[in-house]
C-alpha positions as CSV (number, residue, x, y, z in Angstrom):
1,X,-17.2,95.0,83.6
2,X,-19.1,96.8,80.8
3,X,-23.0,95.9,81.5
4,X,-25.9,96.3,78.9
5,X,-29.0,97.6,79.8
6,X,-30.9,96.4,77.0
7,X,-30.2,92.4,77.9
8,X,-32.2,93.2,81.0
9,X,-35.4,93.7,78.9
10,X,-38.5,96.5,79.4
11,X,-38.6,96.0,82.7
12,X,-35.4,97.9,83.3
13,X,-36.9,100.6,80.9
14,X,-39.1,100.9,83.5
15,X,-37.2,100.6,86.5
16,X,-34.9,103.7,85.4
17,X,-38.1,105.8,84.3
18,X,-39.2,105.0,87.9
19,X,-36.3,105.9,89.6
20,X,-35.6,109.2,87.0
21,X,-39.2,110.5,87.9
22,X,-37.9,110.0,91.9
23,X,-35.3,111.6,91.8
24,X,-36.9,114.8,89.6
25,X,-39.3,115.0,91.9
26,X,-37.0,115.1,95.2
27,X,-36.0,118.6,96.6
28,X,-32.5,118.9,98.0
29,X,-32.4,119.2,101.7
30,X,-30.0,122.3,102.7
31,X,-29.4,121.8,106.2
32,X,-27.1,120.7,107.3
33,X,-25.5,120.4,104.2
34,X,-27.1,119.9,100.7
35,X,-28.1,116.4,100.4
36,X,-31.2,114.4,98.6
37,X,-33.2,111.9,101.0
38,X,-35.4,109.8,98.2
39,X,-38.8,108.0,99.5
40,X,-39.6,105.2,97.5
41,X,-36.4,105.3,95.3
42,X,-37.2,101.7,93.4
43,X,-40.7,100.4,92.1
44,X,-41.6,97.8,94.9
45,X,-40.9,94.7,92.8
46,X,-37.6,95.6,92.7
47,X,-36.7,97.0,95.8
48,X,-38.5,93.3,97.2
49,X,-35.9,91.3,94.8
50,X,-33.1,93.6,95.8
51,X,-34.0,93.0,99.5
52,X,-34.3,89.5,99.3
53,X,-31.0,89.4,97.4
54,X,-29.8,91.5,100.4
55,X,-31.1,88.7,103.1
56,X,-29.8,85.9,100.9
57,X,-26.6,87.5,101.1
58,X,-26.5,88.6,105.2
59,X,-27.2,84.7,105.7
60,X,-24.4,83.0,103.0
61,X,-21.6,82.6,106.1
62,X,-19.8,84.2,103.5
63,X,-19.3,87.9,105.3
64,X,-16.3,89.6,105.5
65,X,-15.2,92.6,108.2
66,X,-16.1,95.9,107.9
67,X,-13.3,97.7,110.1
68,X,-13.6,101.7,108.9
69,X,-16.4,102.5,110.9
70,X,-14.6,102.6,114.6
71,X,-11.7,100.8,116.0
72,X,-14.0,100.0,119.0
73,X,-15.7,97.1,116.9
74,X,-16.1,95.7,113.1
75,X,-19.3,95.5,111.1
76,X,-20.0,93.0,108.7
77,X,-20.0,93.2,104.8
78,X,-21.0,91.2,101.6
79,X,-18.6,92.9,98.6
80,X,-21.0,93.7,95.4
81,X,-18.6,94.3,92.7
82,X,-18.3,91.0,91.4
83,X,-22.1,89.5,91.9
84,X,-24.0,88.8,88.8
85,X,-26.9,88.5,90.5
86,X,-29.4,90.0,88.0
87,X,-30.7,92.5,90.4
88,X,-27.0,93.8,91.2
89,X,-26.5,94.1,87.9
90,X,-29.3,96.1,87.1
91,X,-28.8,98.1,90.2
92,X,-25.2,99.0,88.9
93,X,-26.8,99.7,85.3
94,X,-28.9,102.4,86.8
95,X,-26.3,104.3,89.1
96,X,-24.0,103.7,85.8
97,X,-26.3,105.4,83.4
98,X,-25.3,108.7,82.3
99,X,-28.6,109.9,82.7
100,X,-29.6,108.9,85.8
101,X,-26.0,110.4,86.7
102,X,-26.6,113.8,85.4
103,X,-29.9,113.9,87.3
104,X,-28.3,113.4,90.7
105,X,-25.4,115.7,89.9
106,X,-27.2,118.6,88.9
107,X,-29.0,118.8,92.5
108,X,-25.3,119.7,93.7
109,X,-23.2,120.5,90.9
110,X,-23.7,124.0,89.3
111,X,-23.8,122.7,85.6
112,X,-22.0,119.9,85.8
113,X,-19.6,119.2,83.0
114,X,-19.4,116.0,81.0
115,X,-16.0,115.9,82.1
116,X,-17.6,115.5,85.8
117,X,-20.4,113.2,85.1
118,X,-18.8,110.8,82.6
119,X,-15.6,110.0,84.8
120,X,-16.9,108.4,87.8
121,X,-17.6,105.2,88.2
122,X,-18.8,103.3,91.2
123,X,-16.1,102.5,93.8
124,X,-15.3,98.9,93.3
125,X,-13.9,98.8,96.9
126,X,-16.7,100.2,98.4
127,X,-20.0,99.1,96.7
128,X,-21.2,96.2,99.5
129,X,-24.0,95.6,101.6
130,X,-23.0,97.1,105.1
131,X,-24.9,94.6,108.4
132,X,-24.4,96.5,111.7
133,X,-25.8,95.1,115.0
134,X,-27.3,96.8,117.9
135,X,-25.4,99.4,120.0
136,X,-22.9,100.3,117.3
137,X,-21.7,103.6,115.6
138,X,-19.5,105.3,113.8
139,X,-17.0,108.5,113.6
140,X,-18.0,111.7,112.5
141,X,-16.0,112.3,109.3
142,X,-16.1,113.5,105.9
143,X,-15.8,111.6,102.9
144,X,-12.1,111.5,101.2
145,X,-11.5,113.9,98.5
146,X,-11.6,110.8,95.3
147,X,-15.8,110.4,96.5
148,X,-17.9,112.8,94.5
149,X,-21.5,111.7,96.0
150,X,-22.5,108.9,98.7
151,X,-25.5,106.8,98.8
152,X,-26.8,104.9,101.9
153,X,-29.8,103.0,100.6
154,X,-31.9,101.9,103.4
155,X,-33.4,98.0,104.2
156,X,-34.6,97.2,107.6
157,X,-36.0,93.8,108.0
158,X,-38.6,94.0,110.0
159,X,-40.8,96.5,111.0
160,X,-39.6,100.0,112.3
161,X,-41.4,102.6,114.2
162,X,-40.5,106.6,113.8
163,X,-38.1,107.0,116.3
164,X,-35.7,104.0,115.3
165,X,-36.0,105.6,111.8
166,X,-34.5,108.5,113.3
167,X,-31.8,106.9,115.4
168,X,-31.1,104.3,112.8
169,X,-30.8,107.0,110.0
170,X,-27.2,108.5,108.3
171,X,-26.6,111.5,111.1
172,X,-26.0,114.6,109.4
173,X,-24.2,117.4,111.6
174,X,-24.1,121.1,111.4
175,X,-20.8,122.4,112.0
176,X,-21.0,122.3,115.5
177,X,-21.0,119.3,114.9
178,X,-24.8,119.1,116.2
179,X,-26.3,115.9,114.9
180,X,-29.8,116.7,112.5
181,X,-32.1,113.9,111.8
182,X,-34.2,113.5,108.7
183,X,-32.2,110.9,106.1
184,X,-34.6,108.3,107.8
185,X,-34.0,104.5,108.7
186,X,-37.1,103.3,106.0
187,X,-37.7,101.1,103.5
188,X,-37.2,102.0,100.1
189,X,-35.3,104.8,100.6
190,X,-31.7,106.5,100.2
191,X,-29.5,109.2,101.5
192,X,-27.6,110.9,99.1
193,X,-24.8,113.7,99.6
194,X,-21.5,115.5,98.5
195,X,-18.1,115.3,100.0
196,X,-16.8,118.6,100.8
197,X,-15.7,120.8,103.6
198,X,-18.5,120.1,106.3
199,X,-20.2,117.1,105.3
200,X,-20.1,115.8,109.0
201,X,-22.1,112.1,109.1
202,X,-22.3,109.0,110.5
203,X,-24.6,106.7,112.3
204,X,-25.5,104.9,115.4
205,X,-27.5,101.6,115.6
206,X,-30.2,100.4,118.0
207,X,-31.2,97.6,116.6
208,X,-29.8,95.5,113.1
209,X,-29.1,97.8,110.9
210,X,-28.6,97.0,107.0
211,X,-27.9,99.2,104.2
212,X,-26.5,99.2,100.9
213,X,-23.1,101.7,100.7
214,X,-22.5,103.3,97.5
215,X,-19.6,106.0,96.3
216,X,-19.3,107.3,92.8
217,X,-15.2,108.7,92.3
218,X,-12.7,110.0,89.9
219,X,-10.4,106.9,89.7
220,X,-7.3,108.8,88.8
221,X,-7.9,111.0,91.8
222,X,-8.4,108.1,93.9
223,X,-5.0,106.8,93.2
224,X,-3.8,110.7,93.8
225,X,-5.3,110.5,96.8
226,X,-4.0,107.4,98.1
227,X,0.0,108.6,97.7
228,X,-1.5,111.9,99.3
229,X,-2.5,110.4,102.3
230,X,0.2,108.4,103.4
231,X,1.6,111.4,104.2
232,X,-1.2,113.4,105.8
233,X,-1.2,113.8,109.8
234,X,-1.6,115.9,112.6
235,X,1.7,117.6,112.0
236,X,0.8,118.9,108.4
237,X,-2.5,120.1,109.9
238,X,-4.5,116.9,107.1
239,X,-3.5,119.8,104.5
240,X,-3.6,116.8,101.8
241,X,-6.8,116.2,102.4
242,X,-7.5,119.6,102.1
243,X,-6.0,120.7,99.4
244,X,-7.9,117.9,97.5
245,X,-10.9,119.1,98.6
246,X,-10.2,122.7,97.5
247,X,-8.9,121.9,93.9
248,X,-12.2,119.6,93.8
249,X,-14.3,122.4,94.6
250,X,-12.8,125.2,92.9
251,X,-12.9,122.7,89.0
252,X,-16.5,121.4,89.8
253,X,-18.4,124.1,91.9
254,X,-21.2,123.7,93.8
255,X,-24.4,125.0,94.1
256,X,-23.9,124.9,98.2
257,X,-20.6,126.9,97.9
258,X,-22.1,129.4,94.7
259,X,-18.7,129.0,93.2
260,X,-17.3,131.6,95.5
261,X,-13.7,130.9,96.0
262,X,-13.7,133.1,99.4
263,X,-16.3,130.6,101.3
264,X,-13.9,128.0,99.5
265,X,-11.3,129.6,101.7
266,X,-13.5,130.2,104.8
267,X,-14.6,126.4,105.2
268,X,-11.2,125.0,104.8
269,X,-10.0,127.1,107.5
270,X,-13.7,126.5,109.6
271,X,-13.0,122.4,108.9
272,X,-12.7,120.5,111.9
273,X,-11.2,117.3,110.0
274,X,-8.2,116.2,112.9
275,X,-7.3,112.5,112.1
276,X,-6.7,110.7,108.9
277,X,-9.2,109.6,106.3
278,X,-11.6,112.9,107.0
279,X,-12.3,112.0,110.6
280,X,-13.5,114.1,113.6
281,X,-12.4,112.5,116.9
282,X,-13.4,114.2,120.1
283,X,-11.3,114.5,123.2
C-alpha cells in the first residue's frame, strides 16, 4: 500500500522534522556492536496516540501467537501491516520516507547507496506490536541475512524504575556473548541496529513487556533467503546464512567493519551462530 504523506496534513511535517532532528542528534553506540538507542524518538502527542493505539490493540481479544522467541513459551502479537489506523499509517510514512531512511543508514552504512536505501521496505511479516509477560525471554541470535536494520520501540504501561529499564531492555552481547545493558526499557524510546556477524540480542522480561518490532529488508533477498535456509543446518556448518551475510557486507559496507574484507573473513569464522534462523543455543 502506497501511503501519502501529505493527506496527513502539517502535523506530520512536523512529526518527521521531530523525529529527523532525533535521530541527527543521536550518537551511535559502538559497544557491543554499532547500534543507535533514541530518547524521546516521537513528539509526545504522538507517541501518547501511538500508545493508546498500542493499548487499544493489547485489549481487542484479537491477538495472535508469537512463537520465534523460544520454543519454551509464545508471546502475544497484534500484526500492523494492514491497520489504517491514522497513527500506523503515519508511523509507516515516516520509517518509509527516503529521508528519514538515509538518516538512519548513514550511522551504519559507509555511504550508503540509493540502491541500498531505496530497496527496503518494512517487513510486512514482521511489523506488529510484540506483548510479553513476566518471566519470559528469548534466544540469543542474530538477525537473518534479508534484515538490513531492526527497531524495538519501547512502551511500558506503567511506571518503570532504572533497573527494570535495564532488565526489560533489548540485551546486546559482546562476543562472548556477555550481555551489555544500555538500549533501555523507557518510554519514548527505540533500539536500533544492523544485522551482521555479531549482532548477539535478545531480551528477558520481568514484568509486561510491550514493544513495537520493526525490520527494514531487501525483498528479493528475502525470498533468496528463504530457499537458502531450508537447507541450512548443523551439518553445512549454517554456511547459507553466512554466505548471505558476507555478500551483504562486502556490496553495502559498514562503517563497524571499515570495508575491510579480512575482518569480513575474521567474524565469519569468530561467529558463533549454531542453529537455524541465526540462533545461539547454549549446551
Amino acid at each position: 500500500m502506497s501511503i501519502d504523506p501529505q493527506a496527513f496534513g502539517p502535523e506530520y511535517t512536523d512529526l518527521r522534522a521531530h523525529v529527523l532532528e532525533r535521530i541527527a542528534l543521536t550518537a551511535v553506540g559502538e559497544a557491543p556492536f554499532y547500534h543507535l538507542y533514541i530518547d524521546h524518538l516521537f513528539p509526545e502527542a504522538f507517541y501518547e496516540a501511538l500508545k493508546a493505539r498500542m493499548v487499544e490493540y493489547k485489549n481487542s481479544g484479537k491477538l495472535q501467537t508469537r512463537k520465534q522467541d523460544s520454543k519454551a513459551f509464545v508471546n502475544r502479537r497484534y500484526p500492523l501491516i494492514e491497520s489504517r489506523d491514522v497513527e500506523i499509517l503515519q508511523f509507516r510514512a515516516l520509517f518509509e520516507d527516503r529521508n528519514v531512511k538515509r538518516a538512519l543508514f548513514e550511522k551504519f552504512y559507509y555511504k550508503p547507496s540509493d540502491d541500498l536505501v531505496d530497496f527496503v521496505d518494512i517487513h510486512e511479516n514482521e511489523f506488529e506490536f510484540v506483548f510479553c509477560t513476566p518471566d519470559k525471554f528469548q534466544n540469543v541470535h542474530v538477525d537473518i541475512p534479508p534484515k538490513y536494520m531492526s527497531f524495538v520501540f519501547y512502551f511500558p504501561t506503567i511506571p518503570v524504575d532504572e533497573e527494570e529499564e535495564k532488565k526489560n531492555a533489548t540485551v546486546l552481547y559482546d562476543k562472548e556473548l556477555k550481555p551489555v545493558y544500555g538500549a533501555n526499557f523507557r518510554r519514548n524510546s527505540v533500539c536500533v541496529f544492523v544485522p551482521h556477524f555479531y549482532s548477539y540480542h535478545g531480551f528477558s522480561t520481568t514484568i509486561e513487556r510491550d514493544v513495537l518490532v520493526m525490520f527494514l529488508i531487501n525483498k528479493d533477498e528475502m525470498r533468496v533467503w528463504h530457499d537458502k535456509s531450508r537447507r541450512d543446518s548443523l551439518q553445512t556448518g549454517f554456511s547459507g546464512i553466512a554466505d548471505m551475510i558476507e555478500d551483504k557486507l562486502v556490496r553495502h559496507p559498514l562503517i563497524e567493519y571499515g570495508g575491510d574484507l579480512a575482518r569480513i573473513s575474521e567474524e565469519r569464522a569468530a561467529c558463533r551462530i549454531n542453529a537455524p534462523q541465526g540462533r545461539v543455543m547454549f549446551d
